[in-house]
mmCIF entry with sequence, helices, sheets and N, C-alpha, C, O atoms, coordinates in Angstrom:
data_MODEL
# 
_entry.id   MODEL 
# 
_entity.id                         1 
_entity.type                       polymer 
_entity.pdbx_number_of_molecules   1 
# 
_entity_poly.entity_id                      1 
_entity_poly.type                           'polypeptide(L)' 
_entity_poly.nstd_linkage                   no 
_entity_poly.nstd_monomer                   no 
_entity_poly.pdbx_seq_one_letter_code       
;(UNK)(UNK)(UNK)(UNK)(UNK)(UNK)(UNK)(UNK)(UNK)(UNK)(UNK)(UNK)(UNK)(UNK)(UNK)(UNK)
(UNK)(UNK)(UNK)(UNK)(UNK)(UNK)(UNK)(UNK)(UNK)(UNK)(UNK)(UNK)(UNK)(UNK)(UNK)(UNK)
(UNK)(UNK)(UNK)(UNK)(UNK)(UNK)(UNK)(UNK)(UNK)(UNK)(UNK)(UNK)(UNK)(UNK)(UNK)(UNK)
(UNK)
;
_entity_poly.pdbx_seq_one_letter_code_can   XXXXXXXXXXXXXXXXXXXXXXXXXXXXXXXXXXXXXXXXXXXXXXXXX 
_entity_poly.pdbx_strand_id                 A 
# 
loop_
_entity_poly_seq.entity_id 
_entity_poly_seq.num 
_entity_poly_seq.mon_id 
_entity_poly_seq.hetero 
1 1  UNK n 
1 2  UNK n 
1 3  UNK n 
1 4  UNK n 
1 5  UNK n 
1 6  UNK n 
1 7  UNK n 
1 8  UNK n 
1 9  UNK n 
1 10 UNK n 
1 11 UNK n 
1 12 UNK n 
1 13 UNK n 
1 14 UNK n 
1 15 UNK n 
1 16 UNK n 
1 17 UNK n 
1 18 UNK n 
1 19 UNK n 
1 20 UNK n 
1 21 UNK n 
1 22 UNK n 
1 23 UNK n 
1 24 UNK n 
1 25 UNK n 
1 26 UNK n 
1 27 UNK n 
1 28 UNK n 
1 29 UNK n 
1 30 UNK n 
1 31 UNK n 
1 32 UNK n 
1 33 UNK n 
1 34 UNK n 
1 35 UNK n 
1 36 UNK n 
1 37 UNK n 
1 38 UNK n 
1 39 UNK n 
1 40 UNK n 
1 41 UNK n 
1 42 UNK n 
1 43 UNK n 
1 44 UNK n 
1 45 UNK n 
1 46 UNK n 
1 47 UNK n 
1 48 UNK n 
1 49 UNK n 
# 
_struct_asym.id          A 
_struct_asym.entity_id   1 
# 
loop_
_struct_conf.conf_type_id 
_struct_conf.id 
_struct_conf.pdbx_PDB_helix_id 
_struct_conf.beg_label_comp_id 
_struct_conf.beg_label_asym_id 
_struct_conf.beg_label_seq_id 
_struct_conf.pdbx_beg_PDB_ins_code 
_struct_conf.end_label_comp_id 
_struct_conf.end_label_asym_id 
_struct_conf.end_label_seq_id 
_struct_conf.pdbx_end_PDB_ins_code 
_struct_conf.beg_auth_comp_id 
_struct_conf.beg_auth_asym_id 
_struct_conf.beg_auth_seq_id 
_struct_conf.end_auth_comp_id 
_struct_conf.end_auth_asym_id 
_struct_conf.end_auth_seq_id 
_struct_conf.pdbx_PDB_helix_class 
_struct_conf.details 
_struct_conf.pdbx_PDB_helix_length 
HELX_P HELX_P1 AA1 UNK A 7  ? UNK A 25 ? UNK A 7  UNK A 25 1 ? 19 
HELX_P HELX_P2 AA2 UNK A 31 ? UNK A 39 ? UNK A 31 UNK A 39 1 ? 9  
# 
_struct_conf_type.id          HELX_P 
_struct_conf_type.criteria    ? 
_struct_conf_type.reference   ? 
# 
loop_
_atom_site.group_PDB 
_atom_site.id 
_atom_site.type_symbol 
_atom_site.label_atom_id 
_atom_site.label_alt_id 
_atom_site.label_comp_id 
_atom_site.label_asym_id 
_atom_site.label_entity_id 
_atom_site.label_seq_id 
_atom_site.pdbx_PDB_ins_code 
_atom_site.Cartn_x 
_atom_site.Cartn_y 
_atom_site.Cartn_z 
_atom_site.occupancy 
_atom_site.B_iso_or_equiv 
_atom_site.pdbx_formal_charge 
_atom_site.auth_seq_id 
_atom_site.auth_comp_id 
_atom_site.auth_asym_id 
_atom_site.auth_atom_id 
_atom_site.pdbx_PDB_model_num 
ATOM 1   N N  . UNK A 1 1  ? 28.693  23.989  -16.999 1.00 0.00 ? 1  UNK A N  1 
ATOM 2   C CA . UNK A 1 1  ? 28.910  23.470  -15.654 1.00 0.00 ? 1  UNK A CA 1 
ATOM 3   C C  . UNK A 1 1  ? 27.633  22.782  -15.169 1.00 0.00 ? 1  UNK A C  1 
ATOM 4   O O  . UNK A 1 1  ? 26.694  23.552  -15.370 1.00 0.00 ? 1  UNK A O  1 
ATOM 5   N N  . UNK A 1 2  ? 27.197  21.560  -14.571 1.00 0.00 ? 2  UNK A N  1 
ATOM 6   C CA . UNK A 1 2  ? 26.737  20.630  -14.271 1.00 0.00 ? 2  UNK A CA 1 
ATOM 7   C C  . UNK A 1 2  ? 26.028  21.045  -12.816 1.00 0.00 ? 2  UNK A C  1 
ATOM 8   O O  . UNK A 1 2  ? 26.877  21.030  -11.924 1.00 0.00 ? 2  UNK A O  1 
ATOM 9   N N  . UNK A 1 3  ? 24.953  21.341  -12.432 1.00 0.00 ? 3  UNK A N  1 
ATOM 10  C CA . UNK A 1 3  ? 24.603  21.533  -11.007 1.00 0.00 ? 3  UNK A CA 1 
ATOM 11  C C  . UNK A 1 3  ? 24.541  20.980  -10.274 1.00 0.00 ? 3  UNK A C  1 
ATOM 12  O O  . UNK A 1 3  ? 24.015  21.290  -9.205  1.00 0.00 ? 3  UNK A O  1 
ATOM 13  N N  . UNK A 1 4  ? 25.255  19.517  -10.650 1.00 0.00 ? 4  UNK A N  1 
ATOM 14  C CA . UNK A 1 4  ? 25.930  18.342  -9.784  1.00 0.00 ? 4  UNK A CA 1 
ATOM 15  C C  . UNK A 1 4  ? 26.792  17.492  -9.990  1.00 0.00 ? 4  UNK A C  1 
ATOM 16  O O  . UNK A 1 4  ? 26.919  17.119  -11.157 1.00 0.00 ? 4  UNK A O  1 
ATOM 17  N N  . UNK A 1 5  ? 27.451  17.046  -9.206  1.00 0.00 ? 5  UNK A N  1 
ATOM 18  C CA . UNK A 1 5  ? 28.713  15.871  -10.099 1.00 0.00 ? 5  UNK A CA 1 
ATOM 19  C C  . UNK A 1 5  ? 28.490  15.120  -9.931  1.00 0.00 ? 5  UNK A C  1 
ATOM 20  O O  . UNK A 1 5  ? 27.657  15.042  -9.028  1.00 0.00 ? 5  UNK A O  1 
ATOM 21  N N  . UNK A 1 6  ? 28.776  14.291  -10.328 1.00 0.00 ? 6  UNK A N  1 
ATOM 22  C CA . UNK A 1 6  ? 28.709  12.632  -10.830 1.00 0.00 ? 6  UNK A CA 1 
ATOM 23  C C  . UNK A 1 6  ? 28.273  11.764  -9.642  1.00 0.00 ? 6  UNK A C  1 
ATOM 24  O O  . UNK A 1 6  ? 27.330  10.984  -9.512  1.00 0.00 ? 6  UNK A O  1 
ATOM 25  N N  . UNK A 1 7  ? 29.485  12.234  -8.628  1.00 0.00 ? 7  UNK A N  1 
ATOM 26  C CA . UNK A 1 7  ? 29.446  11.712  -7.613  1.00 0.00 ? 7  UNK A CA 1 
ATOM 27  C C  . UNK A 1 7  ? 28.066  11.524  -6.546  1.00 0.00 ? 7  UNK A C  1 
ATOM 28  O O  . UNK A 1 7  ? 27.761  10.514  -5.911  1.00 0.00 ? 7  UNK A O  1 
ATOM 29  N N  . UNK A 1 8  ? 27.335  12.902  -6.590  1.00 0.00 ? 8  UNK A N  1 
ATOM 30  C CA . UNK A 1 8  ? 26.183  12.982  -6.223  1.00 0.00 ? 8  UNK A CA 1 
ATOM 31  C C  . UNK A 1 8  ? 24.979  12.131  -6.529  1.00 0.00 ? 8  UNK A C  1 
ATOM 32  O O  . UNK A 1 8  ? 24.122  11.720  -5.746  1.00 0.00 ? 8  UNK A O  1 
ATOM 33  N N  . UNK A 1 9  ? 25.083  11.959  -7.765  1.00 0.00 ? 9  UNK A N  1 
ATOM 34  C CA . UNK A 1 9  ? 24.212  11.291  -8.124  1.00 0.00 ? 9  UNK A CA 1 
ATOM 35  C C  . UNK A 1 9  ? 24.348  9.730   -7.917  1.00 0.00 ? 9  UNK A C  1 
ATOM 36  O O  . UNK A 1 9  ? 23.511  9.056   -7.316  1.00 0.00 ? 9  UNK A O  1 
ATOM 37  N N  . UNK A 1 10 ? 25.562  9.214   -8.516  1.00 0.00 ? 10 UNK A N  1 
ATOM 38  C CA . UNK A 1 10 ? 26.210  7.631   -7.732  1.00 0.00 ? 10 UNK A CA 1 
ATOM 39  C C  . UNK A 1 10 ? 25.625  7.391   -6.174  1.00 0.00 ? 10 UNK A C  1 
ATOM 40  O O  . UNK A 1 10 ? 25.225  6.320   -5.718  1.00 0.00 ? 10 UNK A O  1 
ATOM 41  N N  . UNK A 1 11 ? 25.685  8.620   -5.522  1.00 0.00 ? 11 UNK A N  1 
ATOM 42  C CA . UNK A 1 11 ? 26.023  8.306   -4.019  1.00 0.00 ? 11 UNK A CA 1 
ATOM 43  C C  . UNK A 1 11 ? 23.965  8.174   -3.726  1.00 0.00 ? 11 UNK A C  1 
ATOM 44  O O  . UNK A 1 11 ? 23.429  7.227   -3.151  1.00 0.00 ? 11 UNK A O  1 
ATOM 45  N N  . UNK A 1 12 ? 23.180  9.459   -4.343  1.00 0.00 ? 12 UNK A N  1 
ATOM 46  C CA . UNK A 1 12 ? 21.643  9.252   -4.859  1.00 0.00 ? 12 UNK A CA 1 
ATOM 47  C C  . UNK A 1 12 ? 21.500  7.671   -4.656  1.00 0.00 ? 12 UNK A C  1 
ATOM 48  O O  . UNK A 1 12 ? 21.163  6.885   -3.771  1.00 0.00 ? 12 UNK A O  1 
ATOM 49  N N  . UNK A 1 13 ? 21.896  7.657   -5.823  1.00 0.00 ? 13 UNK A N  1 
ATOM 50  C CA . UNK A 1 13 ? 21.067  5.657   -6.233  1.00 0.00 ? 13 UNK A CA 1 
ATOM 51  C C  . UNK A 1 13 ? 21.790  4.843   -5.492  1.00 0.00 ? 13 UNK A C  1 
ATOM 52  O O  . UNK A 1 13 ? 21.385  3.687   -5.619  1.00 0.00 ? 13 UNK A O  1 
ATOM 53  N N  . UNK A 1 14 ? 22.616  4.935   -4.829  1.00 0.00 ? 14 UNK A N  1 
ATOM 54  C CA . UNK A 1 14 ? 22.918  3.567   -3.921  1.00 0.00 ? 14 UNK A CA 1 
ATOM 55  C C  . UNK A 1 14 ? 22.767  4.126   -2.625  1.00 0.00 ? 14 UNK A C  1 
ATOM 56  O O  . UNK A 1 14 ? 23.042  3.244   -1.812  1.00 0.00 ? 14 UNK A O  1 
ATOM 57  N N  . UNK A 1 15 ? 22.441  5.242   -2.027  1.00 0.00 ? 15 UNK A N  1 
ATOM 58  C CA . UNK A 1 15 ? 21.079  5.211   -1.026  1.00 0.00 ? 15 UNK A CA 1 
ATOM 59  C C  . UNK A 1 15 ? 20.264  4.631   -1.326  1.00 0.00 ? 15 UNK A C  1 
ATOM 60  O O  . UNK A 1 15 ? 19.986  3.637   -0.655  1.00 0.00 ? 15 UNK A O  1 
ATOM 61  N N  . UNK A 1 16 ? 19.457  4.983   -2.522  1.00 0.00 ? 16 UNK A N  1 
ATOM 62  C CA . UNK A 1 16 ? 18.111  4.630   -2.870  1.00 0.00 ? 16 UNK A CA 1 
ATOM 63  C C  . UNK A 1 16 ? 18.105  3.342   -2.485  1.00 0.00 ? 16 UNK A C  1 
ATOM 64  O O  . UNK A 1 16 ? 17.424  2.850   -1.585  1.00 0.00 ? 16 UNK A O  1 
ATOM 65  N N  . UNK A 1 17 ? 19.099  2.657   -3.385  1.00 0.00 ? 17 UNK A N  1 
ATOM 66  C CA . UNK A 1 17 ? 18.879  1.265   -3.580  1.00 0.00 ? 17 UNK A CA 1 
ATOM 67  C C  . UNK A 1 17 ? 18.741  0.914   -1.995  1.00 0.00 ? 17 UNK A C  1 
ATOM 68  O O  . UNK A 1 17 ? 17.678  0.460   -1.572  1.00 0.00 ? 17 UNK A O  1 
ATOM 69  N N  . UNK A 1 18 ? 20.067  1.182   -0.966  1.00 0.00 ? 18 UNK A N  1 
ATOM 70  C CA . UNK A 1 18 ? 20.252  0.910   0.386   1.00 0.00 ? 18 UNK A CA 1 
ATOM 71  C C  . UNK A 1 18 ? 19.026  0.849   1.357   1.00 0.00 ? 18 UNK A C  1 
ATOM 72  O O  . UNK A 1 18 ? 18.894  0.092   2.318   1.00 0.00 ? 18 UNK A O  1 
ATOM 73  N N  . UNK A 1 19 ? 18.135  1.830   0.893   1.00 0.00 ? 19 UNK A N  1 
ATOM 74  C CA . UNK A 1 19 ? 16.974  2.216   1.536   1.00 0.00 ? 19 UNK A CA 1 
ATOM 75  C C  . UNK A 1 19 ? 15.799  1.205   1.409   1.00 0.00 ? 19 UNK A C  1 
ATOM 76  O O  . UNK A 1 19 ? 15.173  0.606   2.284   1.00 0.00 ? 19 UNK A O  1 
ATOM 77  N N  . UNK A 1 20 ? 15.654  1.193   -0.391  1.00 0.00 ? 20 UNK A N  1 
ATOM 78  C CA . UNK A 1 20 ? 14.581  -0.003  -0.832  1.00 0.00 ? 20 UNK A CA 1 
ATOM 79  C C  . UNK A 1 20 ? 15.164  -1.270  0.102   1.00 0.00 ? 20 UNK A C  1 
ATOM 80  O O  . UNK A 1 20 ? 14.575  -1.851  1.014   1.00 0.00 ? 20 UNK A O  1 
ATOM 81  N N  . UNK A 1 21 ? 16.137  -1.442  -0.275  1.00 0.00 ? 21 UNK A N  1 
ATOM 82  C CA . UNK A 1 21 ? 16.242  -3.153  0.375   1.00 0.00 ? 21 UNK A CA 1 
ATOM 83  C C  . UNK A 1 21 ? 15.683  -3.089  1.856   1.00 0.00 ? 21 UNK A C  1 
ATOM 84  O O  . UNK A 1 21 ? 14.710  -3.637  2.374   1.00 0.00 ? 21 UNK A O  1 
ATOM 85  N N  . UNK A 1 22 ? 16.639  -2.226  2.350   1.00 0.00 ? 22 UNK A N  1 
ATOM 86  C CA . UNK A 1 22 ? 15.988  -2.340  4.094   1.00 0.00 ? 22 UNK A CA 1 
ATOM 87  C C  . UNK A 1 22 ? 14.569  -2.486  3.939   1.00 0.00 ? 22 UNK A C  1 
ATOM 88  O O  . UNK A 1 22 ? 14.180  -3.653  3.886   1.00 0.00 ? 22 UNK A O  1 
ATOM 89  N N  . UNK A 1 23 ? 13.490  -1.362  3.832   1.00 0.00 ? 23 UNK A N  1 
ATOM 90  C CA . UNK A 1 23 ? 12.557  -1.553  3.511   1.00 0.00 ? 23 UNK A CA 1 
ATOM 91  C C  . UNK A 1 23 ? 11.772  -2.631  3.656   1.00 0.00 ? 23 UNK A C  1 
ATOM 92  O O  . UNK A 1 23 ? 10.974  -2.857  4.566   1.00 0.00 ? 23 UNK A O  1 
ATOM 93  N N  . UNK A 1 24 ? 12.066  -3.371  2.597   1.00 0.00 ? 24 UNK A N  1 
ATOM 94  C CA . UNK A 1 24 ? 11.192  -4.515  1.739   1.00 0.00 ? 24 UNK A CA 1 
ATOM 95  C C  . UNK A 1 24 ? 11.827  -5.917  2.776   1.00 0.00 ? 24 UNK A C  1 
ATOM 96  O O  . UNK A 1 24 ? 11.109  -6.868  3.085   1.00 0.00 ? 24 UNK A O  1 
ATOM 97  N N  . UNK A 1 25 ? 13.455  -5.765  3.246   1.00 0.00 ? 25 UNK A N  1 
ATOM 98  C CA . UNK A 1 25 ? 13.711  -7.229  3.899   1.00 0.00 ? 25 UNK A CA 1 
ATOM 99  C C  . UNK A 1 25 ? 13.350  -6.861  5.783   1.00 0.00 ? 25 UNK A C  1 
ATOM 100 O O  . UNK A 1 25 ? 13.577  -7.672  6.680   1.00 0.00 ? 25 UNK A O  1 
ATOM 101 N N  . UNK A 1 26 ? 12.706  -5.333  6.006   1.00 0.00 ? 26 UNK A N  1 
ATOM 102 C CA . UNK A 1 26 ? 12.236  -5.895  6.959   1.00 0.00 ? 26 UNK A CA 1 
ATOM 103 C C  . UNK A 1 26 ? 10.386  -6.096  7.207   1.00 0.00 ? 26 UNK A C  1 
ATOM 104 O O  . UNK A 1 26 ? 9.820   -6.082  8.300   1.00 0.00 ? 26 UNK A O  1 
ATOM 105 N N  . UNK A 1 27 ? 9.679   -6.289  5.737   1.00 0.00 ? 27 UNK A N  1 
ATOM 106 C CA . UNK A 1 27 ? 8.543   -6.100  5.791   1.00 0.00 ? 27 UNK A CA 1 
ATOM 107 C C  . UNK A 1 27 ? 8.542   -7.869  5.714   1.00 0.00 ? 27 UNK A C  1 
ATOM 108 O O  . UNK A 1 27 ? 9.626   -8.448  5.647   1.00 0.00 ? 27 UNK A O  1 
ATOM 109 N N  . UNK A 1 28 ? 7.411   -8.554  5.730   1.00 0.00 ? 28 UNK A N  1 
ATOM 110 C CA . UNK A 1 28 ? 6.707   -9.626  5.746   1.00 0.00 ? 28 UNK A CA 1 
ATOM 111 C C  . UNK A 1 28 ? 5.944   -9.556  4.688   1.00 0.00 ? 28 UNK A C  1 
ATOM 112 O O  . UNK A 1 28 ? 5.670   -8.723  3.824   1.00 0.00 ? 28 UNK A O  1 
ATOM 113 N N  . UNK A 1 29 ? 5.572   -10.992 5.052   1.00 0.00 ? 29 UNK A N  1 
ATOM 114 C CA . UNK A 1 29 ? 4.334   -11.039 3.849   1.00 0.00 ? 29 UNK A CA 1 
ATOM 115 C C  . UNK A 1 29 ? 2.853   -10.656 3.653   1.00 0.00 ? 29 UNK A C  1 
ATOM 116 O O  . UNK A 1 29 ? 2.049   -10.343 2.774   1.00 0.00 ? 29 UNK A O  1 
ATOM 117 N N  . UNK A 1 30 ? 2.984   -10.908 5.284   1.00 0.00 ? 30 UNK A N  1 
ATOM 118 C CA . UNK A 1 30 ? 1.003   -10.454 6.098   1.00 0.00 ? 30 UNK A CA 1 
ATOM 119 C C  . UNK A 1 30 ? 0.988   -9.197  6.314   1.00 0.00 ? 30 UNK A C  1 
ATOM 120 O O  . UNK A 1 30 ? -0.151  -8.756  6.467   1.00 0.00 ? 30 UNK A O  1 
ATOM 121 N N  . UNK A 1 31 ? 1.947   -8.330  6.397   1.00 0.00 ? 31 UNK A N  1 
ATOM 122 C CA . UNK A 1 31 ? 2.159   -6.911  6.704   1.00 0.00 ? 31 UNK A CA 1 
ATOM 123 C C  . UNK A 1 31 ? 0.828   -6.324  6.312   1.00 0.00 ? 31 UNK A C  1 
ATOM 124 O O  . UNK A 1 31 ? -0.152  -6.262  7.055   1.00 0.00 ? 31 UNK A O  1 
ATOM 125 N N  . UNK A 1 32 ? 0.913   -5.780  4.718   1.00 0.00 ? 32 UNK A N  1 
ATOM 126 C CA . UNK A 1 32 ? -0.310  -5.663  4.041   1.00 0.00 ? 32 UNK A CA 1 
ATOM 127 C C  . UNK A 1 32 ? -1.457  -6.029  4.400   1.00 0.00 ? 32 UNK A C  1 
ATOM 128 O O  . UNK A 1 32 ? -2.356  -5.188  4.426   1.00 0.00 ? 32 UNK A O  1 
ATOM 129 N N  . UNK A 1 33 ? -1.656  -7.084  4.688   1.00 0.00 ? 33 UNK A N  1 
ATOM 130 C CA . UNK A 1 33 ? -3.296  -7.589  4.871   1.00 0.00 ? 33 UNK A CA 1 
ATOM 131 C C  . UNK A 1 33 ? -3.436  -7.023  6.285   1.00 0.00 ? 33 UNK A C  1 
ATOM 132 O O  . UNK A 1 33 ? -4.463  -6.360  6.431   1.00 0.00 ? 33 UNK A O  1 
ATOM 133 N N  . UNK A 1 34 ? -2.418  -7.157  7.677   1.00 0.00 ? 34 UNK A N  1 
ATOM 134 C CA . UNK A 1 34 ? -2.470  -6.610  8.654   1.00 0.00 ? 34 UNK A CA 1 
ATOM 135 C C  . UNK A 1 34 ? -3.100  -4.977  8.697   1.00 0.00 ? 34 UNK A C  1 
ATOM 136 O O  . UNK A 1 34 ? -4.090  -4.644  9.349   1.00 0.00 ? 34 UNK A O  1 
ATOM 137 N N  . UNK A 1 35 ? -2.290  -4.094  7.860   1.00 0.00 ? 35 UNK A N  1 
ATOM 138 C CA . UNK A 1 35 ? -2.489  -2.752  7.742   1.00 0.00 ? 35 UNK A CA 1 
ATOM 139 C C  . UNK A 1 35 ? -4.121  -2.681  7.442   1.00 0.00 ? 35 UNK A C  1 
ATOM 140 O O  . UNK A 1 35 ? -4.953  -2.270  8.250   1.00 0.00 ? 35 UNK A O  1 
ATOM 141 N N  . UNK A 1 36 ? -4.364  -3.111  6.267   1.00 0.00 ? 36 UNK A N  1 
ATOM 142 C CA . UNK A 1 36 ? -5.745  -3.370  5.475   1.00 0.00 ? 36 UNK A CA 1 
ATOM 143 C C  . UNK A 1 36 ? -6.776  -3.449  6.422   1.00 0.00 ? 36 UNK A C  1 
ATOM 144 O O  . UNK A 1 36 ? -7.591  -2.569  6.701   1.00 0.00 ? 36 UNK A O  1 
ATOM 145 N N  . UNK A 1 37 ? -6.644  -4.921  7.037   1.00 0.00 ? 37 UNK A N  1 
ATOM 146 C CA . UNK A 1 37 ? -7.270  -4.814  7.995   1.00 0.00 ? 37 UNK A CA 1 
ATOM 147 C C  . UNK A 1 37 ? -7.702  -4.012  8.994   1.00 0.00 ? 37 UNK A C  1 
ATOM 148 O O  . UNK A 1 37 ? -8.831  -3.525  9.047   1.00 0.00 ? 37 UNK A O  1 
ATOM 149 N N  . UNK A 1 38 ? -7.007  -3.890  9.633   1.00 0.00 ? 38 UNK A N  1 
ATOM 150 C CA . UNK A 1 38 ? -6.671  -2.238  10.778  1.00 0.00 ? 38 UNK A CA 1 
ATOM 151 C C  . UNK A 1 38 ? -7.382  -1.040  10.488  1.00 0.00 ? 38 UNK A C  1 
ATOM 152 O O  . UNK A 1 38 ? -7.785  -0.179  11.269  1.00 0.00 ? 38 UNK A O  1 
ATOM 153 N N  . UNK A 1 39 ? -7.510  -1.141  8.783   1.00 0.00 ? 39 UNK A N  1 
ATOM 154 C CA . UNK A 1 39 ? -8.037  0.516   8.372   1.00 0.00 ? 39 UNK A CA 1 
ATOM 155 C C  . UNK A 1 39 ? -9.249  0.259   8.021   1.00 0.00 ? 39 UNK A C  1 
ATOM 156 O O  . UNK A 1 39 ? -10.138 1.028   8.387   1.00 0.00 ? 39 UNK A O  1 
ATOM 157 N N  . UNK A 1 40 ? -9.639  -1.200  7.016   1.00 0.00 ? 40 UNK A N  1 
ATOM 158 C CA . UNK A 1 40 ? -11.181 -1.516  6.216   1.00 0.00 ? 40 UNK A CA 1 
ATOM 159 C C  . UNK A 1 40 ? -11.741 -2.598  7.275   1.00 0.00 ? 40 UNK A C  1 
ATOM 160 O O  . UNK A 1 40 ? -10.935 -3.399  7.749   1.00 0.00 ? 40 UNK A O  1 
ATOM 161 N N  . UNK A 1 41 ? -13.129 -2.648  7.671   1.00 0.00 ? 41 UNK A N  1 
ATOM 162 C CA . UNK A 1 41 ? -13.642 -4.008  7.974   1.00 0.00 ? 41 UNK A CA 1 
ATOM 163 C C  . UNK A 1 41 ? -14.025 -4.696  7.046   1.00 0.00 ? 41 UNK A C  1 
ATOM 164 O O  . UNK A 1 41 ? -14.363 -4.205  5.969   1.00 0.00 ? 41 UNK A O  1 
ATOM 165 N N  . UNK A 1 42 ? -14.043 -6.189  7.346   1.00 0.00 ? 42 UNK A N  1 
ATOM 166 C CA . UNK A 1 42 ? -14.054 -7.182  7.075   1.00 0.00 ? 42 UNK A CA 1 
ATOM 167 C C  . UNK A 1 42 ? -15.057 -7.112  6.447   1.00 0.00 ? 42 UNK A C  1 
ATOM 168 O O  . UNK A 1 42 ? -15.863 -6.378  7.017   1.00 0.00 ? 42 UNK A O  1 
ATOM 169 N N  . UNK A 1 43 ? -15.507 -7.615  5.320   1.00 0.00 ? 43 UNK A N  1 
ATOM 170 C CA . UNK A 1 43 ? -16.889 -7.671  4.374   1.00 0.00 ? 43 UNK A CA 1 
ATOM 171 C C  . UNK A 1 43 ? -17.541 -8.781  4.765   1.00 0.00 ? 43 UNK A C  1 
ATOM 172 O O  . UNK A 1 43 ? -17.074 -9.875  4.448   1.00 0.00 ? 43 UNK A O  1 
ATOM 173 N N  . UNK A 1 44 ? -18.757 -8.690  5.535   1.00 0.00 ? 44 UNK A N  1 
ATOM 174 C CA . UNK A 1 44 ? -19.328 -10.091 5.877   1.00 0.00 ? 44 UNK A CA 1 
ATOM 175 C C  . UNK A 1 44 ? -21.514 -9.999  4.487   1.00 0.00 ? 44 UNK A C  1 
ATOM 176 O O  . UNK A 1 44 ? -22.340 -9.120  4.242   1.00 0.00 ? 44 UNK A O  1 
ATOM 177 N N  . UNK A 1 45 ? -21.386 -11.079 4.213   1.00 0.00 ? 45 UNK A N  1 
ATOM 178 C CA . UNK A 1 45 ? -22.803 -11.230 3.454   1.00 0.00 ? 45 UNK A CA 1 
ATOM 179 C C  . UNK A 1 45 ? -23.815 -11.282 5.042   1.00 0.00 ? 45 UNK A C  1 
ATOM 180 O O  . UNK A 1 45 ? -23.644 -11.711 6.183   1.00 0.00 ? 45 UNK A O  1 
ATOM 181 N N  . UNK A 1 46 ? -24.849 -10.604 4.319   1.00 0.00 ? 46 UNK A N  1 
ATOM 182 C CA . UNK A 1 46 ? -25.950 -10.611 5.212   1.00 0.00 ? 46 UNK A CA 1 
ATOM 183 C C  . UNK A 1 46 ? -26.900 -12.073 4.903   1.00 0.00 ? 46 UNK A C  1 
ATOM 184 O O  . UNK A 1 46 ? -27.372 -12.246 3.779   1.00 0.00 ? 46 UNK A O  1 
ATOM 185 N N  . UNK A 1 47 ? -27.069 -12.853 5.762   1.00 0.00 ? 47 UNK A N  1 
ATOM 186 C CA . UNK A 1 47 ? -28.274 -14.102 5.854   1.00 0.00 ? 47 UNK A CA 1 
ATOM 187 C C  . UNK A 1 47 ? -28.771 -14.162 4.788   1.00 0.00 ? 47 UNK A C  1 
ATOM 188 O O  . UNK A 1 47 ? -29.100 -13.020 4.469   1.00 0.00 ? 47 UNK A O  1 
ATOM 189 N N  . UNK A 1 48 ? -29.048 -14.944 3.950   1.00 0.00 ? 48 UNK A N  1 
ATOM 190 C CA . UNK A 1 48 ? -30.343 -15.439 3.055   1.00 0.00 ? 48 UNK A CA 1 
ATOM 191 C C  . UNK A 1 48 ? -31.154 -15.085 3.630   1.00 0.00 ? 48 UNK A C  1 
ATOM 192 O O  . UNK A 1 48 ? -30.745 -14.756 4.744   1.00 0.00 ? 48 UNK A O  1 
ATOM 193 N N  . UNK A 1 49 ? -32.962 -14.832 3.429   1.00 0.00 ? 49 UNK A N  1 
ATOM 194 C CA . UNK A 1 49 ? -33.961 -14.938 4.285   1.00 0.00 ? 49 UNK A CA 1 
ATOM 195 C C  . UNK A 1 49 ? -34.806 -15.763 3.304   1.00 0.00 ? 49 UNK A C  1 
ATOM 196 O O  . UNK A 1 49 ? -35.926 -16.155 3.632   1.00 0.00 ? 49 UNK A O  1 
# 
């Protein structure tokens, strides 16, 4: 006997999938660099002297 049926698992991966898409089609492209930003500063070079 199986500690799950079939069905469970079908119904698993097309959440999953349901979930990834939302996800990803409501993120952007700048998202990332936005976050990044927000958490690291900006690397600036110090003057020649």
């Amino acid at each position: 006997m199986a500690p799950f049926k079939p069905d469970f698992y079908r119904m698993f991966a097309v959440g999953f999938v349901a979930g990834a898409l939302f996800v990803f089609s409501t993120m952007d492209t700048g998202m990332g660099e936005r976050i990044a930003n927000g958490v690291v500063p900006v690397a600036e070079a110090q003057a020649a002297q």
